[in-house]
C-alpha angles and dihedrals in degrees: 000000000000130000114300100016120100133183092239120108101241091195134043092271092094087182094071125061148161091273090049089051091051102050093039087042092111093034085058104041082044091058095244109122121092117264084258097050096035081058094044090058105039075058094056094048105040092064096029100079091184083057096036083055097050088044099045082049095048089041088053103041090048082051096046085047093049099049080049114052094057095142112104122242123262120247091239105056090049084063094047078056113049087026083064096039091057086053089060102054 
């Protein structure tokens, strides 16, 4: 883990810790998780400052990216993708 997280719950949810933030970081900030576990680590985060840093940078960065790629995807390149992701099935 990197510096300041740790694998310790720093809250009574003891199913949710630092570890758990950090690999369902993207699946969070992207709106995936289920209602229970989005709570349990907003939880986590909120009283973990080593957890709330690493979340308020992803968070930003996803934001700064976003604002940023505004050009629309050639047509082309959507058909190498999907063209390579049926390959892999």
């Amino acid at each position: 883990m990197g510096e300041g997280v740790s694998t310790d719950s720093t809250d009574d949810d003891s199913s949710i810790d630092c570890r758990a933030v950090v690999e369902e970081l993207y699946t969070f900030l992207d709106g995936e998780l289920s209602d229970g576990r989005r709570i349990q680590i907003e939880r986590h985060y909120t009283g973990c400052s080593g957890c709330h840093e690493i979340v308020e940078f992803h968070a930003s960065l996803k934001m700064t990216i976003a604002s940023k790629c505004q050009e629309p995807v050639p047509d082309a390149l959507r058909q190498r993708i999907r063209d390579a992701l049926r390959a892999a099935e």
